[in-house]
C-alpha positions as a Python dict, from the first residue, in 0.01 Angstrom:
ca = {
    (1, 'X'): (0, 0, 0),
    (2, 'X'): (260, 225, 103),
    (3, 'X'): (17, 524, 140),
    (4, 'X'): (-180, 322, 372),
    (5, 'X'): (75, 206, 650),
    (6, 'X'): (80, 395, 979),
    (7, 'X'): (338, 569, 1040),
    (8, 'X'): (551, 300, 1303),
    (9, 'X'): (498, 35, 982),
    (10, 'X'): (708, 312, 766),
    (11, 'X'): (1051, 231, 1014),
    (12, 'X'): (1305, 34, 787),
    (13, 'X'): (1291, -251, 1051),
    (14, 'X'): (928, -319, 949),
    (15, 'X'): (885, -219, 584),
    (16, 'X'): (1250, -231, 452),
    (17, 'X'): (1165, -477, 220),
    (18, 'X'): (938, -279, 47),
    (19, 'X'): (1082, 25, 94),
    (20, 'X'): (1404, -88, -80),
    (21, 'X'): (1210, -262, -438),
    (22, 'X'): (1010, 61, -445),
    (23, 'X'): (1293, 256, -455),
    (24, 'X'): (1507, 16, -689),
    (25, 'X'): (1232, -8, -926),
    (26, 'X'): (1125, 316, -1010),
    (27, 'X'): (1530, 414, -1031),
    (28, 'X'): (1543, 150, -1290),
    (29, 'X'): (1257, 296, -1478),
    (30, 'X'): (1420, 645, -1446),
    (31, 'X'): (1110, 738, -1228),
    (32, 'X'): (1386, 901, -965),
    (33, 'X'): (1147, 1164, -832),
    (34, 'X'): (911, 901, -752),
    (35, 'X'): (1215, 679, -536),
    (36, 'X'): (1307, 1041, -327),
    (37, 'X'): (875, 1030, -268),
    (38, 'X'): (946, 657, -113),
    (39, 'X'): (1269, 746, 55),
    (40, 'X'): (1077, 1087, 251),
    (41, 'X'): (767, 829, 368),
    (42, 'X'): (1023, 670, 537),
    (43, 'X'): (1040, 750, 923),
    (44, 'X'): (1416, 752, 1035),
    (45, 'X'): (1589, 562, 729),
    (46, 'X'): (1898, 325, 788),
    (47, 'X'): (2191, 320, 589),
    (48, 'X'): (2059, 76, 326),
    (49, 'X'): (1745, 308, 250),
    (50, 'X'): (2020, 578, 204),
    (51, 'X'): (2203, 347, -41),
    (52, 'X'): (1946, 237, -255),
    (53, 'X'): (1810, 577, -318),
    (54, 'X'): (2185, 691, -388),
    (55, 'X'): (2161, 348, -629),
    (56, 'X'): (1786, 453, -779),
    (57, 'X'): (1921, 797, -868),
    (58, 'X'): (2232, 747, -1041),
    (59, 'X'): (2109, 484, -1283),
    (60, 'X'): (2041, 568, -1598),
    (61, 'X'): (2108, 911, -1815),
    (62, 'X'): (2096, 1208, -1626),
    (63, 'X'): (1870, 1418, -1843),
    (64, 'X'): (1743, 1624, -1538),
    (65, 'X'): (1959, 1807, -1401),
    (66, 'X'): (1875, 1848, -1059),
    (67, 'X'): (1898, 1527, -979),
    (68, 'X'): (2308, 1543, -864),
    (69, 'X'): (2148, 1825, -639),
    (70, 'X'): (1994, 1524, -354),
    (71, 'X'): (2293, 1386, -322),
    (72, 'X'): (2515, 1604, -97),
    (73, 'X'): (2182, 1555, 126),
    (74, 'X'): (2179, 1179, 115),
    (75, 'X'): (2554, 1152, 169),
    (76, 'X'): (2563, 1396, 470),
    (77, 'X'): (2234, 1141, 617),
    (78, 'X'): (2455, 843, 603),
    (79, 'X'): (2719, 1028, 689),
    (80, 'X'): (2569, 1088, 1042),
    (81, 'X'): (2486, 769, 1088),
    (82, 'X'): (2799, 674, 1065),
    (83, 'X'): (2785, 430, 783),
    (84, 'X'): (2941, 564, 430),
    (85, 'X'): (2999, 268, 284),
    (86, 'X'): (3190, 236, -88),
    (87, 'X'): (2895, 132, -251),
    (88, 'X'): (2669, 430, -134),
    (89, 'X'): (2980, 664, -232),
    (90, 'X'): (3025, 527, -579),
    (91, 'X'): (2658, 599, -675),
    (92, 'X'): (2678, 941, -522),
    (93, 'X'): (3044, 1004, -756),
    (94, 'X'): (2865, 829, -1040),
    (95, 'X'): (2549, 1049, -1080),
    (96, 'X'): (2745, 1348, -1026),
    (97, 'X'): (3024, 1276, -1308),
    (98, 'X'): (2695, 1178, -1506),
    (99, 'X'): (2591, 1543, -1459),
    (100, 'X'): (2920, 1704, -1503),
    (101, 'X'): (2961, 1825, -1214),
    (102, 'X'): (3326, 1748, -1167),
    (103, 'X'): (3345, 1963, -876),
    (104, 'X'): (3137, 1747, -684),
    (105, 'X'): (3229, 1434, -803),
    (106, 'X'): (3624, 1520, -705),
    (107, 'X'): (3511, 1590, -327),
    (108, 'X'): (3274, 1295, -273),
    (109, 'X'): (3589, 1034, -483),
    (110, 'X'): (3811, 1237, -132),
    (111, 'X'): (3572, 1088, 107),
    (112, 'X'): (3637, 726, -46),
    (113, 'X'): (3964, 720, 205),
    (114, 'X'): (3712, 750, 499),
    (115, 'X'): (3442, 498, 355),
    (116, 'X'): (3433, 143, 443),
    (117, 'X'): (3548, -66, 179),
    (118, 'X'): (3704, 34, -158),
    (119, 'X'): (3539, 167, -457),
    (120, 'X'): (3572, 64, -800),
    (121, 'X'): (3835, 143, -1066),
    (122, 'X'): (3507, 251, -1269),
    (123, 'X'): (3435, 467, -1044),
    (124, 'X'): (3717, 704, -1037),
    (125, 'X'): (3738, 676, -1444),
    (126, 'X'): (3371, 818, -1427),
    (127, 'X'): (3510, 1145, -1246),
    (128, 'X'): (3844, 1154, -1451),
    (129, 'X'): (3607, 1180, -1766),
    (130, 'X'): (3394, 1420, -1609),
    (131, 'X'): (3687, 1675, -1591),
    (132, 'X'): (3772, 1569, -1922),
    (133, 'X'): (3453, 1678, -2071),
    (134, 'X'): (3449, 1970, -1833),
    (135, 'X'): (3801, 2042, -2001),
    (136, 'X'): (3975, 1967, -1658),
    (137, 'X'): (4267, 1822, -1787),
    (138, 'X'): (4450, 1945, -1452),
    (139, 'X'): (4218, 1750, -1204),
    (140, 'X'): (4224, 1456, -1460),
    (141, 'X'): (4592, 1434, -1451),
    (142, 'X'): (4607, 1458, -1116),
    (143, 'X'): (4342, 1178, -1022),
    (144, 'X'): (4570, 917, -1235),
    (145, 'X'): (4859, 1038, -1070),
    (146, 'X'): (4697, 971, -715),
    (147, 'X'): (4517, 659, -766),
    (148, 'X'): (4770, 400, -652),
    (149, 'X'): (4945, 564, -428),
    (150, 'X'): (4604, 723, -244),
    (151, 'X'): (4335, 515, -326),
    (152, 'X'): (4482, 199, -409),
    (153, 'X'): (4371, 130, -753),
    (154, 'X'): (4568, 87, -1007),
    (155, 'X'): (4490, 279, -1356),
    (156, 'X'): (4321, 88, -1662),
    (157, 'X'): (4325, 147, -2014),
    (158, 'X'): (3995, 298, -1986),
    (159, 'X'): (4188, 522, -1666),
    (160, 'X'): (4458, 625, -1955),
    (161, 'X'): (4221, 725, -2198),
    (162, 'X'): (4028, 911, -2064),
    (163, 'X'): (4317, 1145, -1937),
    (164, 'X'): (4481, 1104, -2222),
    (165, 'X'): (4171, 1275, -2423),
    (166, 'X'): (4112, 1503, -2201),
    (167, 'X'): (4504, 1638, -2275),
    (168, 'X'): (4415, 1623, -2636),
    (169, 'X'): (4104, 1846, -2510),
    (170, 'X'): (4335, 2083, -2328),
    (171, 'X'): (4599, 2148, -2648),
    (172, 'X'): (4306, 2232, -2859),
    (173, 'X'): (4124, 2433, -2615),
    (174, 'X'): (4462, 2650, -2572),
    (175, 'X'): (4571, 2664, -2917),
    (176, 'X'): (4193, 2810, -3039),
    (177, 'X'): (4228, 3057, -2706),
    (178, 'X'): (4571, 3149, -2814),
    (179, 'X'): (4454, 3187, -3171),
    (180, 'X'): (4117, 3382, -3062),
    (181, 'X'): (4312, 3633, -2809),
    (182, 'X'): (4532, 3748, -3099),
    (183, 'X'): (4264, 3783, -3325),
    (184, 'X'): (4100, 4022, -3095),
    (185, 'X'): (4411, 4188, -3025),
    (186, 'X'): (4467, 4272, -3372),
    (187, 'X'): (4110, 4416, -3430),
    (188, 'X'): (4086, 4597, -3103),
    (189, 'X'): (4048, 4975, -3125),
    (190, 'X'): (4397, 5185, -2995),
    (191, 'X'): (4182, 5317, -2668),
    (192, 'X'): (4174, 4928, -2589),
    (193, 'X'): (4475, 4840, -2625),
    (194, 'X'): (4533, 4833, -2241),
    (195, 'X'): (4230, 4626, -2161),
    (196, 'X'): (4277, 4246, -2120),
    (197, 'X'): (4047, 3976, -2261),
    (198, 'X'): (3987, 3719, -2020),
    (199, 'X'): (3910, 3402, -2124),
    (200, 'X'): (3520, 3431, -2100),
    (201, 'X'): (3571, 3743, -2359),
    (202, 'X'): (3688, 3461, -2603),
    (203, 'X'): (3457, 3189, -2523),
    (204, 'X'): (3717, 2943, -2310),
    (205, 'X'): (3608, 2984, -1946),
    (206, 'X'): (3718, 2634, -1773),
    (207, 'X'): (4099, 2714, -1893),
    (208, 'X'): (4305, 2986, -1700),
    (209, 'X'): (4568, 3146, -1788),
    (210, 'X'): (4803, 2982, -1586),
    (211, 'X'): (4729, 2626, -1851),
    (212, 'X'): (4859, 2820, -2151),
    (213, 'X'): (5232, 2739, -2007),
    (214, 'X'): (5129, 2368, -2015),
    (215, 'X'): (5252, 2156, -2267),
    (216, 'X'): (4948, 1872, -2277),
    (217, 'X'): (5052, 1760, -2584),
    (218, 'X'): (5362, 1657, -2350),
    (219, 'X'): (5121, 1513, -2132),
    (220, 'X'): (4979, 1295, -2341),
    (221, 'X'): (5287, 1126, -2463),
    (222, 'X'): (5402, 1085, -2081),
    (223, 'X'): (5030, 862, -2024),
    (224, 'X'): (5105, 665, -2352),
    (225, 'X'): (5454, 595, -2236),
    (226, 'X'): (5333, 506, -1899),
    (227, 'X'): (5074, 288, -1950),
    (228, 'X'): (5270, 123, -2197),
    (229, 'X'): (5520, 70, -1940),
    (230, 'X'): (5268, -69, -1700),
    (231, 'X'): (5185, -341, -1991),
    (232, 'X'): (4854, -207, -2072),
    (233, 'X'): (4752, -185, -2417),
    (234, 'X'): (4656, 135, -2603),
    (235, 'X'): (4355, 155, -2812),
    (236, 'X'): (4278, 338, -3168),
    (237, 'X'): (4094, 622, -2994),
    (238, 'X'): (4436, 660, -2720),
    (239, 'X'): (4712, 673, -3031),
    (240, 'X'): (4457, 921, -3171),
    (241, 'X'): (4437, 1128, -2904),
    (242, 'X'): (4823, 1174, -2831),
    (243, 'X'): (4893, 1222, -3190),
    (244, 'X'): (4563, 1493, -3247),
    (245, 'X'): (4751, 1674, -2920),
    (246, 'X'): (5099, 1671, -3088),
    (247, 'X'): (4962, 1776, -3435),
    (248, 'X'): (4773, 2058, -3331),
    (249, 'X'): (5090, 2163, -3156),
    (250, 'X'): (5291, 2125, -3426),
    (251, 'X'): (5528, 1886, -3304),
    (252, 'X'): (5522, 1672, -3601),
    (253, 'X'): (5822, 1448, -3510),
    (254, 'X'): (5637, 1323, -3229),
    (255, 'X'): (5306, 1241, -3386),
    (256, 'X'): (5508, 1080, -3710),
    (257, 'X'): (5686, 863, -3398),
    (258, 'X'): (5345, 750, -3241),
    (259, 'X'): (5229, 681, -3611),
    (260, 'X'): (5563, 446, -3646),
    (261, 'X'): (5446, 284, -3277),
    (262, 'X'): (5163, 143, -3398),
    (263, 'X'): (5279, 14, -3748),
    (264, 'X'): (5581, -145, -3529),
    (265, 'X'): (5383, -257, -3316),
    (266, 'X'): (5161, -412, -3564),
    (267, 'X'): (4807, -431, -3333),
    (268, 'X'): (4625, -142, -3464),
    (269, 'X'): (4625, 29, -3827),
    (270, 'X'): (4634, 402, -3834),
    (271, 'X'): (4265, 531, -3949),
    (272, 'X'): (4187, 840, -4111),
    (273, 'X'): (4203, 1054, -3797),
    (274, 'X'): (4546, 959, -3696),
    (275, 'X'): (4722, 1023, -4004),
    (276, 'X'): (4515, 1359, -4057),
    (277, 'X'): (4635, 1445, -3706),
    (278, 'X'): (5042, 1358, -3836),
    (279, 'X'): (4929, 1585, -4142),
    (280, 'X'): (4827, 1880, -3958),
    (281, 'X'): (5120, 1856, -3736),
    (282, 'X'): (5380, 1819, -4078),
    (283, 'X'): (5172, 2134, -4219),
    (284, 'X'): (5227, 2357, -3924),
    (285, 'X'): (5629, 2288, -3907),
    (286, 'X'): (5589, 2276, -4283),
    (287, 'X'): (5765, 1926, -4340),
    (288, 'X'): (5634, 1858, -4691),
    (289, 'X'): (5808, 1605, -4749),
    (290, 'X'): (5696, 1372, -4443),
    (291, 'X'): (5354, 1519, -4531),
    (292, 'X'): (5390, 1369, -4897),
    (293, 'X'): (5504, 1076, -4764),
    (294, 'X'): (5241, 1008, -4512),
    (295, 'X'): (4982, 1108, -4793),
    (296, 'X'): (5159, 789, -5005),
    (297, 'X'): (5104, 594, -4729),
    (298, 'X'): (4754, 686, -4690),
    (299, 'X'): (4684, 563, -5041),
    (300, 'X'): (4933, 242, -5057),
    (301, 'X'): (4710, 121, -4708),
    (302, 'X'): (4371, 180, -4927),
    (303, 'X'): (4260, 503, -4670),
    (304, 'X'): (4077, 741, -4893),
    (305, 'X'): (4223, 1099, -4798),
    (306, 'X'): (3929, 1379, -4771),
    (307, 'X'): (3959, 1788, -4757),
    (308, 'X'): (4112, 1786, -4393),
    (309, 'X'): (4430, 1568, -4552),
    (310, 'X'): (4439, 1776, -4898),
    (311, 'X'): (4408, 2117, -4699),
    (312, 'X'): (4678, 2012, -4463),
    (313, 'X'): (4931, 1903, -4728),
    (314, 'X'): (4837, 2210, -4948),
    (315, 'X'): (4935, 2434, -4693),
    (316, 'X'): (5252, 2219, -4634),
    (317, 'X'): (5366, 2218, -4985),
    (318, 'X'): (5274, 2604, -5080),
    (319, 'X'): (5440, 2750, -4736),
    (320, 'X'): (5747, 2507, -4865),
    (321, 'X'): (5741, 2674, -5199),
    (322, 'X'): (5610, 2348, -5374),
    (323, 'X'): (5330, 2519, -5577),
    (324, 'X'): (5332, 2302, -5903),
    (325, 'X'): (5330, 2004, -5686),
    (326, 'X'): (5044, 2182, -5445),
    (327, 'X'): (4846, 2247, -5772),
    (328, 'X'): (4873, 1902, -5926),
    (329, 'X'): (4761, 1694, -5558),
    (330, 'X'): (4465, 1936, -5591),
    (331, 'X'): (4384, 1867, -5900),
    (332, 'X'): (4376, 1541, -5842),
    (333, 'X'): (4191, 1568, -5569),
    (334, 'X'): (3889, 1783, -5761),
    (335, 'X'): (3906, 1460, -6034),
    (336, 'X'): (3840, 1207, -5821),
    (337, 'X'): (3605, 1378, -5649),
    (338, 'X'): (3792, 1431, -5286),
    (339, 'X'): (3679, 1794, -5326),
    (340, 'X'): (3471, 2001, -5474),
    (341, 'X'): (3460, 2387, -5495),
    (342, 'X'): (3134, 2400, -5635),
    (343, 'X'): (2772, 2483, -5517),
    (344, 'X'): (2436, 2553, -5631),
    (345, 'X'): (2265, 2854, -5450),
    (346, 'X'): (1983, 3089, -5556),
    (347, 'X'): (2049, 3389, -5782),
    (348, 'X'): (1923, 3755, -5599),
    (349, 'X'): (1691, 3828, -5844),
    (350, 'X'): (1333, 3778, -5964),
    (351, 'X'): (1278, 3446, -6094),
    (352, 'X'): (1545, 3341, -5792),
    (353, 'X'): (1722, 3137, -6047),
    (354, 'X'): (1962, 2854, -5903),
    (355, 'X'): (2332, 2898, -6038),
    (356, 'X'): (2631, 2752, -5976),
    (357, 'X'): (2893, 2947, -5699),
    (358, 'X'): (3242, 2870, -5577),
    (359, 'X'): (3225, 2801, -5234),
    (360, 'X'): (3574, 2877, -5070),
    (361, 'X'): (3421, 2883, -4700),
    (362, 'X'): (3589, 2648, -4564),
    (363, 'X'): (3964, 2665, -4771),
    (364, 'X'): (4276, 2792, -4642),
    (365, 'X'): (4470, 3070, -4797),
    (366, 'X'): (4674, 2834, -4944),
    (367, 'X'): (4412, 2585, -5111),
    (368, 'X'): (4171, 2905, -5197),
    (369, 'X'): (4463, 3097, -5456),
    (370, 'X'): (4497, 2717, -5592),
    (371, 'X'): (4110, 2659, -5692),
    (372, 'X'): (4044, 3011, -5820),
    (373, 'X'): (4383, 2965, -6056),
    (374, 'X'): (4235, 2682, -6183),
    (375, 'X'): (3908, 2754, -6293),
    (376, 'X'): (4002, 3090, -6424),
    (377, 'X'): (4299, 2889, -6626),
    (378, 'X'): (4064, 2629, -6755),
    (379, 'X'): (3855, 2841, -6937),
    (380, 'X'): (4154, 2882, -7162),
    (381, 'X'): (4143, 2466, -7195),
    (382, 'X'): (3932, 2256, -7434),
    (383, 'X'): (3713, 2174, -7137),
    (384, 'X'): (3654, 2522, -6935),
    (385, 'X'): (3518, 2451, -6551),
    (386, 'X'): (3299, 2735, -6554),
    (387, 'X'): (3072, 2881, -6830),
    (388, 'X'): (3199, 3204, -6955),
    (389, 'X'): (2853, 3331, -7054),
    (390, 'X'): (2774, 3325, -6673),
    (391, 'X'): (2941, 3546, -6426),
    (392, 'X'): (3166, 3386, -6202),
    (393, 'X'): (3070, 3434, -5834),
    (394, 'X'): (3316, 3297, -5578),
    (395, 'X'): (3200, 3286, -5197),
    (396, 'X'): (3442, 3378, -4978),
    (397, 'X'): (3244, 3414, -4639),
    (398, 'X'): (3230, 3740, -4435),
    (399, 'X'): (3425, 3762, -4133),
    (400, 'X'): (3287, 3868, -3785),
    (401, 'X'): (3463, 4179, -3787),
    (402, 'X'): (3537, 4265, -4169),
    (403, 'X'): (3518, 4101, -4490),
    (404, 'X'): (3789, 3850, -4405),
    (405, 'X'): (4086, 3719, -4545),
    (406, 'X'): (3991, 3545, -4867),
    (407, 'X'): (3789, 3840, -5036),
    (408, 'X'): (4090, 4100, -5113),
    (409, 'X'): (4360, 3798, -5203),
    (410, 'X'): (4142, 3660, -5410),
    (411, 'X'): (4088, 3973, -5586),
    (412, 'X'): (4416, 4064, -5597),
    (413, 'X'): (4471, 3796, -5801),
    (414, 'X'): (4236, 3764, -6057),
    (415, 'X'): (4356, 4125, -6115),
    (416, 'X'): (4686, 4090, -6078),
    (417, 'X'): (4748, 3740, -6216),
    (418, 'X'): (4472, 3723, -6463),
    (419, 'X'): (4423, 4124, -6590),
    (420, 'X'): (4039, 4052, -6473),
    (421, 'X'): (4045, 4469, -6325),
    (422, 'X'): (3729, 4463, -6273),
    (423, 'X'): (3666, 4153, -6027),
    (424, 'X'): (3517, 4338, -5709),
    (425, 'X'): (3308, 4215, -5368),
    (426, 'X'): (2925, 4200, -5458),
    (427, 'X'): (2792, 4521, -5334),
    (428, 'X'): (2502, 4312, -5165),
    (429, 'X'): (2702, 4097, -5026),
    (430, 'X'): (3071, 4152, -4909),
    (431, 'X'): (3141, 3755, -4868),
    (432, 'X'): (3108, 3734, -5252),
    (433, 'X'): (3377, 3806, -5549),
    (434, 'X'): (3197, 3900, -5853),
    (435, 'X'): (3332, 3839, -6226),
    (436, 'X'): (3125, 3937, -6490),
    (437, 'X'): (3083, 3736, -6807),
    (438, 'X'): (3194, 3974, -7044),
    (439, 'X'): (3538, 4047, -6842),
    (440, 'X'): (3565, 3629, -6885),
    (441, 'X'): (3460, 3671, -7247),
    (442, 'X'): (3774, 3937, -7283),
    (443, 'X'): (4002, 3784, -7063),
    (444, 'X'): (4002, 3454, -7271),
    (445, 'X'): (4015, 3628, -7651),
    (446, 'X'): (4331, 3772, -7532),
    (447, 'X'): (4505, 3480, -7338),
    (448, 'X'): (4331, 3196, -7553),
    (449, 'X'): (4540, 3001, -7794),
}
């Protein structure tokens, strides 16, 4: 029908009608190409064509996309006609924090103060969580910060979390580019010593320079503490959030005091996550004993700990000097089945046979000396781990740069610890220890009782 009209029938005062369920409908079926098709047949479009298109493409995922690209064109059309109205801009901010593009999204949510009419709380959480995700925890902050006092909407708990994650975000994103730049520092050649690595050398472009003196874990606890104030009520995923920020920062007598929030404030139960988070944070400032205790508390509330919370209060307890007590929580753990440092991979040879390897990829320094100790000390026990007529391979994974960390500790101790001289990397394969059989046959006739 529409192909058929004249061209004085396609004017929005004759055919609006169907102009505007055309354009509605095929939004709603994600046929958005086809409602831009409609909304170009139209000869001199009014403000509620404009507005309807804006509506048809920001429905839906955005899994094209060029579709945020129309809308700078659509907004400057109504924009002549002198009729932006807060509906038309909260599509147009909607499908653009759909794609991601924060950048956008931020200037169109600045036009709102010229708009007629207000837009929606939803609205500007849409863009907040687009710089979140975009790791924009700058422009997040700073759209919470503004949204009373310049756009007259006062922050939600959906408003809080949002910028609360996206501080979480931030703290991880500078403690890995922190972590990454010295790692590359230490490796670099003399003759580069004078070059700098900017941030898209080490994989974080979106964070400057300039964010590494921000303290988002700080951040974080300022939102919780706000919102709080403002009698809004934080969710799992929020207390989470702050206390993931303050753990990977290490401040672990600030993520132990948001744990002691929520048990006080007796709404929400700590998960997993939260008290892995506390963990972490008690590992890096190496409290082992509010690490033990939270790992008590894990157990007396019925939460089944996994490798994140045994790693974490390994490395605790060994920095701390607590070995035998290190040794016997991992024990433990490997007995009830928590962890395992066991895998079955094929054999480099002929018949490709399948044997069984100790996989150390993803341990710590701390938890890696611990498992090799004991399996090498249980073959001296009534019930060995490991076969002593097999050779005893132990993966240790091969760094980008070298053969990593794990390789020459744990060879230094089996040779040092456990007189096995003649543990060495596989010469096929520098991620792998190699111990023979018959240096396991040896080592326990002389050390077995």
């Amino acid at each position: 029908v529409l192909c058929k009209i004249g061209p004085k029938e396609r004017r929005p005062n004759i055919g609006f009608p169907l102009f505007y369920e055309l354009i509605r409908s095929h939004g709603e079926l994600g046929n958005w190409n086809r409602s831009l098709e409609v909304f170009n047949i139209i000869n001199e479009p009014n403000a509620p064509c404009y507005s309807v298109t804006l509506y048809a493409l920001s429905v839906g995922l955005l899994d094209d996309s060029s579709r945020w690209k129309h809308i700078s064109v659509l907004i400057t059309g109504l924009t002549s006609l002198g009729s932006l109205e807060s509906k038309s801009l909260e599509n147009a901010v909607k499908c653009c924090s759909k794609a991601n593009h924060w950048n956008e999204a931020l200037d169109l949510l600045n036009l709102s103060k010229n708009a007629v009419g207000s837009i929606s709380v939803s609205t500007v959480n849409a863009v907040i969580s687009a710089c979140g995700r975009n790791n924009r925890a700058c422009e997040a902050v700073e759209i919470i910060n503004k949204m009373k006092s310049e756009l007259n909407i006062d922050p939600n708990e959906r408003s809080y979390r949002s910028a609360i994650m996206a501080c979480n975000q931030a703290e991880h994103q500078n403690h890995r580019m922190v972590a990454s730049h010295h790692v590359l520092s230490a490796r670099t050649p003399p003759e580069r010593e004078e070059e700098d690595f900017g941030c898209d050398d080490i994989g974080m472009a979106g964070i400057g320079r300039e964010d590494l003196t921000l303290q988002w874990w700080e951040c974080a606890l300022s939102l919780l503490r706000r919102m709080t104030e403002e009698s809004l009520l934080p969710d799992l995923q929020i207390y989470s959030s702050v206390i993931s920020a303050c753990g990977v920062a290490g401040k672990w007598q600030r993520a132990i005091g948001v744990l002691k929030m929520m048990e006080d404030e007796g709404r929400i139960k700590p998960n997993l996550y939260c008290i892995n988070a506390a963990m972490s944070a008690c590992e890096k400032g190496s409290a082992w004993i509010e690490a033990v205790a939270l790992f008590e508390q894990m157990k007396f509330n019925g939460i089944r700990p996994n490798f994140v919370t045994i790693n974490s209060l390994v490395i605790a307890l060994d920095k701390s000097g607590q070995r035998e007590l290190a040794e016997n929580i991992y024990r433990k753990a490997v007995s009830t089945r928590i962890l395992s440092h066991w895998k079955w991979n094929k054999a480099k040879n002929e018949d490709e046979t399948v044997v069984r390897m100790m996989d150390l990829h993803q341990y710590s320094v701390s938890m890696a000396k611990i498992a090799v100790s004991h399996v090498i000390e249980s073959m001296l026990t009534k019930y060995p781990a490991h076969d002593i007529t097999q050779d005893l391979v132990i993966i240790t994974g091969k760094g980008k740069y070298d053969i990593g960390v794990l390789g020459p500790l744990i060879i230094s101790i089996l040779q040092n610890d456990f007189g096995l001289k003649e543990a060495n990397l596989d010469d096929d394969n520098k991620g792998r220890v190699i111990v023979l059989s018959k240096d396991l046959n040896e080592f326990v006739k002389l050390r077995k009782w």
